[in-house]
N, C-alpha and C positions, 0 to 999 in steps of 0.2 A: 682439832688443829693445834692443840699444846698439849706437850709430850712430859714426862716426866724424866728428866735429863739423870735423872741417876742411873735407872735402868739399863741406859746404853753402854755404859760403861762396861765391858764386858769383856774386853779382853785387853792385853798389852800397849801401851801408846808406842813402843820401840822396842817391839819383841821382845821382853824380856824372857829368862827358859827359865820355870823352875826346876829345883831338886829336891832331894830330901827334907831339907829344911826351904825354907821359904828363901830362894835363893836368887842368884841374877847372872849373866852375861853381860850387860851391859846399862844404861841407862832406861830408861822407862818404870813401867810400870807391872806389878803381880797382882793380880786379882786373885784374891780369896772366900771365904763363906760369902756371900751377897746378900744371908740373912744378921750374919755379923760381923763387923770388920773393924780392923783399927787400921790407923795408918799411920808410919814415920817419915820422918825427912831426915838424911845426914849427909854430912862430907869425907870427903876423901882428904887425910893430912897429908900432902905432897911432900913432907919431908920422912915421915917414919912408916908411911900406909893406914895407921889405922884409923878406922871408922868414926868417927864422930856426930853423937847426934845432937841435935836442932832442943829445944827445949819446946815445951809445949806451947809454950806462950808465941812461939816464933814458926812453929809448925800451924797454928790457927789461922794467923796472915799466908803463910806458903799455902797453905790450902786455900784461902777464899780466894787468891789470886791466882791462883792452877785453875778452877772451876769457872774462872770466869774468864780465863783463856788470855791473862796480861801475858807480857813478855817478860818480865821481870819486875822484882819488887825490893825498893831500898829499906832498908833494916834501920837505920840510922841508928841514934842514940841504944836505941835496944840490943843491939847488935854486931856490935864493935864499925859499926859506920860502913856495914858489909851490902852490898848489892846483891844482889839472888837473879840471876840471869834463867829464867824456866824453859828459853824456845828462843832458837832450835836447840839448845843443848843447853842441860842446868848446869849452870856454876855457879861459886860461890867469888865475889870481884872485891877487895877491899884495896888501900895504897899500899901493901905490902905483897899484891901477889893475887893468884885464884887457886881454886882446888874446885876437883868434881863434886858434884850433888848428887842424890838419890833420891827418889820418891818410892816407895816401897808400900803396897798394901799387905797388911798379915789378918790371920785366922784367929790370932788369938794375943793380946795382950802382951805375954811373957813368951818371946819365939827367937827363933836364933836366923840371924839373915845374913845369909853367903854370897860372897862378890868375887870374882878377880882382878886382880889391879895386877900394874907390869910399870917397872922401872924403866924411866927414861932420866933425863934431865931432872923430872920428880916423879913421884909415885903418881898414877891417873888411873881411870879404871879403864880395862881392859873389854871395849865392844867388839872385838872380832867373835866372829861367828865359824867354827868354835873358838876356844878360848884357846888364844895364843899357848905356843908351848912354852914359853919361857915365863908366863903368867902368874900369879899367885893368889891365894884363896885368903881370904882375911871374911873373919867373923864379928857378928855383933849381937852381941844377947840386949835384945830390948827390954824396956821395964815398963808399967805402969807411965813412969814419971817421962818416957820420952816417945809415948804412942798418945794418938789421940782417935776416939772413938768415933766413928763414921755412922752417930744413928740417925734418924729421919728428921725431918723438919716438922716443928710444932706448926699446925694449922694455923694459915694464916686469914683473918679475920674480911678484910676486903680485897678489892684487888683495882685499878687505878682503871680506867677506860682509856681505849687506845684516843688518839685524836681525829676528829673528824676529819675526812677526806673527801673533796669533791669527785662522787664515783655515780658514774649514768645507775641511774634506778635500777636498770635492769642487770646490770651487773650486784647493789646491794642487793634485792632481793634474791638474786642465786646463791650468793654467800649464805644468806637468812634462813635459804632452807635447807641447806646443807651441811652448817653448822652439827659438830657432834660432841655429846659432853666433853667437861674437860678432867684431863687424867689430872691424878694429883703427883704432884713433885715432891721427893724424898731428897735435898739435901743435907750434907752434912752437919751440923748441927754448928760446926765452927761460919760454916758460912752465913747464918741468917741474918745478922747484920749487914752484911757486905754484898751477899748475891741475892738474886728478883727468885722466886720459888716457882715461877712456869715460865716457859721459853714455847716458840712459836717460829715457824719458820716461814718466811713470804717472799716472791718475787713481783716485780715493779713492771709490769705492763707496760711498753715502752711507748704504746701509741695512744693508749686514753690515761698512763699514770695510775692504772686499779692496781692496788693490793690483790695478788693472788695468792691464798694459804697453800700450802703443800699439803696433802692429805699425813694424820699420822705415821705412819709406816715409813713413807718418802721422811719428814721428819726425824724421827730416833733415827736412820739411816744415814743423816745429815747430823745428827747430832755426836751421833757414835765418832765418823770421819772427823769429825772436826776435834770434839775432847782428844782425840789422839794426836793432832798436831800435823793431820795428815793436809795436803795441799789442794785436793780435789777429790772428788767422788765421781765415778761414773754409774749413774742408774740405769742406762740399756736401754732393751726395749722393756722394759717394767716400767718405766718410765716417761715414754715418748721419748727414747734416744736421749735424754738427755745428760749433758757433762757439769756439773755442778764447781765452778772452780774458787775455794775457799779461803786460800792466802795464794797472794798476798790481799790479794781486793776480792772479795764475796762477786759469783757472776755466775749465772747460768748461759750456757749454751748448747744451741740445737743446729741442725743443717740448716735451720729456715733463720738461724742471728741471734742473737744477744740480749741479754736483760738484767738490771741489778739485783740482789739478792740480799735480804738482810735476817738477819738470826736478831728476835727480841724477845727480851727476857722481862717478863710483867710482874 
């Protein structure tokens, strides 16, 4: 019933298209090797267009707070007192103004990442699908010094017990025998401070209050939809018809009603 939250990640949060080089259409996300991966963060300078990237130290917090699915995370003293806006759209907020953001996953360390941006009032990147015509390509050769390496989480030693709930016997012991090992969790290495290394998905029994686990499969499903930012899931009849609705308020529902749904991370 706990999934290992890296794996789902698997494709784009906001369709991003690559090209040749590791490249974008729009905001979101590229996925790359899945056995190696780095990732950056940059902006978009709305006065001259070009690219600008996050320092490592700055891309560590964007990352642990991307992964744990904040809305945004303030930079303060580190950061020229800049707000990072991640969902529904990253930007960068300071007193002087915003410019776009990027999250960008690459295949290798030293890669070159293609965008288009298109003049308005200031330069922003250009998410029309395709790329506007009057649009423009701007490049950024990443380095070492402004990627940060996406390897696995070091094992972690115990793990906290959920808190007891008053749940009829006959429901604990169904849970007890149904229980299946638990997968292990590959975070990024920036987040182990910050983020729980298993995640678990449950809905709330409306009429005795039991914790019911989602089987794994239903989970990474749930996991997947949500790391993207997306608002709902629909599982079908894979599922028992069910509609899983994830922002703004976590809720499952079915033709037969409603129930709260909580994603928790151990």
């Amino acid at each position: 019933f706990v999934v290992d939250i890296e794996k789902p990640q698997s494709c784009n949060r906001q369709n991003w298209s690559p090209m040749k080089s590791t490249s974008v259409d729009g905001p979101g996300l590229v996925c790359g090797n899945v056995d190696d991966r780095w990732v950056t963060w940059f902006s978009v300078d709305p006065r001259c267009s070009q690219l600008v990237p996050y320092p490592v130290k700055v891309i560590q917090l964007l990352e642990a707070a991307w992964h744990e699915g904040n809305d945004s995370v303030q930079l303060g003293d580190m950061f020229f007192d800049a707000t990072i806006q991640l969902r529904p759209q990253m930007q960068q907020k300071t007193s002087r103004g915003s410019r776009d953001v990027l999250r960008m996953e690459l295949t290798a360390p030293t890669d070159t990442v293609v965008v288009h941006v298109t003049k308005g009032q200031y330069w922003r990147l250009d998410a029309s699908k395709p790329a506007h015509p009057g649009s423009e390509v701007r490049r950024l050769e990443t380095s070492p010094d402004t990627v940060l390496k996406m390897d696995g989480l070091a094992r972690t030693a115990s793990f906290k017990p959920l808190e007891q709930c008053n749940v009829p016997a006959s429901t604990r012991q169904a849970h007890a025998t149904s229980f299946k090992p638990l997968e292990r969790c590959t975070l990024p290495a920036s987040t182990r401070k910050v983020a729980s290394s298993w995640v678990t998905w449950v809905s709330i029994e409306p009429r005795k209050g039991a914790l019911q686990f989602y089987p794994p499969e239903v989970a990474r499903k749930l996991e997947v939809a949500w790391s993207k930012g997306n608002n709902a899931l629909d599982l079908g009849q894979e599922f028992h018809g069910v509609h899983v609705l994830l922002r703004p308020k976590m809720m499952q529902r079915t033709a037969t009603g409603s129930r709260d749904v909580r994603r928790l991370q151990l």
